[in-house]
C-alpha positions as CSV (number, residue, x, y, z in Angstrom):
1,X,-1.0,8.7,10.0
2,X,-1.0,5.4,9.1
3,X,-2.5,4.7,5.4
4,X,-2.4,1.9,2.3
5,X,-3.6,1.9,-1.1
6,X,-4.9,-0.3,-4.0
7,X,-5.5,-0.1,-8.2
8,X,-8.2,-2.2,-9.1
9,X,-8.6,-3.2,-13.4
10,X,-12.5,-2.3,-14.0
11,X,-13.8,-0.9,-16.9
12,X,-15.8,1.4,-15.9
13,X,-14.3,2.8,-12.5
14,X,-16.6,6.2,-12.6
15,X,-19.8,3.7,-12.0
16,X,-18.0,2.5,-9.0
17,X,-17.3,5.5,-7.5
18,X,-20.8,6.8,-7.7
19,X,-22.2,3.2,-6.5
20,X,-19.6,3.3,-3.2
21,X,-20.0,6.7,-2.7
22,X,-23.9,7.0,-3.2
23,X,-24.2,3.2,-1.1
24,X,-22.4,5.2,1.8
25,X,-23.8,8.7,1.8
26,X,-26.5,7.4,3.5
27,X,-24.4,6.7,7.0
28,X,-21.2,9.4,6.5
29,X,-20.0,11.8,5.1
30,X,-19.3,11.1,1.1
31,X,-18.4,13.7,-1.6
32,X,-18.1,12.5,-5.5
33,X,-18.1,13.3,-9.1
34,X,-17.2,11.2,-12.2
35,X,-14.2,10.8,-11.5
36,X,-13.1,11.2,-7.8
37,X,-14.7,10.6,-4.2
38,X,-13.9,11.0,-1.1
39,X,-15.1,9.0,2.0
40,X,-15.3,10.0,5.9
41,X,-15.4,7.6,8.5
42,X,-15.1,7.9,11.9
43,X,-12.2,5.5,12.0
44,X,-10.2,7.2,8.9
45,X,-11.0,8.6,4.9
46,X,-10.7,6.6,1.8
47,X,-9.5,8.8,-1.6
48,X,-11.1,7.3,-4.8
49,X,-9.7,8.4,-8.3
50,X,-10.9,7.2,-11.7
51,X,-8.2,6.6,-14.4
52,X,-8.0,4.8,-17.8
53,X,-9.4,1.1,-17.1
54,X,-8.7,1.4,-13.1
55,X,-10.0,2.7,-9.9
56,X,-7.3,3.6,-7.0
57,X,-7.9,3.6,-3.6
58,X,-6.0,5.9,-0.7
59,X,-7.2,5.2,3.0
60,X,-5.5,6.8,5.9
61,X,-6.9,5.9,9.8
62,X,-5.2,7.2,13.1
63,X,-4.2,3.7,14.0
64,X,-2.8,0.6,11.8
65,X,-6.0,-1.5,13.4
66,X,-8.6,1.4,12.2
67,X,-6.9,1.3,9.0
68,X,-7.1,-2.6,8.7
69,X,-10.9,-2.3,9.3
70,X,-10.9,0.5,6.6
71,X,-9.7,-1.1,3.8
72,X,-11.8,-4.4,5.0
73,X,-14.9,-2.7,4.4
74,X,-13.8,-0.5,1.5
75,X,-12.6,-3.7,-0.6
76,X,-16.1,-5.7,1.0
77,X,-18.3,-3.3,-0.4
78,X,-15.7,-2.6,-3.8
79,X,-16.0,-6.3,-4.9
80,X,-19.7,-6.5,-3.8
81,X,-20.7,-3.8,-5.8
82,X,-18.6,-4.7,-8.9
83,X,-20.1,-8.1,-9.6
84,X,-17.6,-10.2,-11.2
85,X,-15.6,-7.2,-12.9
86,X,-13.2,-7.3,-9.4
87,X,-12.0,-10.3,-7.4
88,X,-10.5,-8.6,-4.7
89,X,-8.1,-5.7,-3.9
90,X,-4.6,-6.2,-3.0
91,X,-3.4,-3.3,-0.7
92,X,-0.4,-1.6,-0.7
93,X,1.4,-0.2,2.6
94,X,1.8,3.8,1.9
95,X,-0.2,6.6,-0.3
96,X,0.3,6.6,-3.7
């Protein structure tokens, strides 16, 4: 299965979590706590994980094209939500 991944600098990466997660719990399936989430879509999952200064990302989709819409609205909603703590997120072929 096809899947990418990003680190993202923020300082407070458990406020992010609970903002993405919360944001789309209303539409799928979303599980979270301070420091890890985990989101089902019906084109793939994103993995989110808290550590010192930085939130990491793990999406996996059946197909390379579900994927790429993944992590476009993953990161879309990310930088949204983060104000001007996070330009944009650089993803990675491969799980971390």
């Amino acid at each position: 299965m096809p899947s990418m991944n990003a680190c993202v600098s923020t300082v407070n990466p458990s406020r992010l979590i609970n903002r993405l997660c919360k944001h789309f719990s209303h539409k799928i399936d979303a599980e979270w706590s301070e420091t890890d989430g985990f989101l089902t879509f019906s084109i793939g999952e994103c993995r989110l994980n808290s550590g010192s200064g930085a939130l990491t990302l793990v999406c996996q989709s059946p197909t390379a094209e579900e994927l790429e819409e993944l992590g476009q609205v993953v990161a879309s909603h990310l930088v949204r939500f983060a104000g001007d703590e996070v330009g944009e997120v650089n993803w990675q072929a491969g799980a971390v």
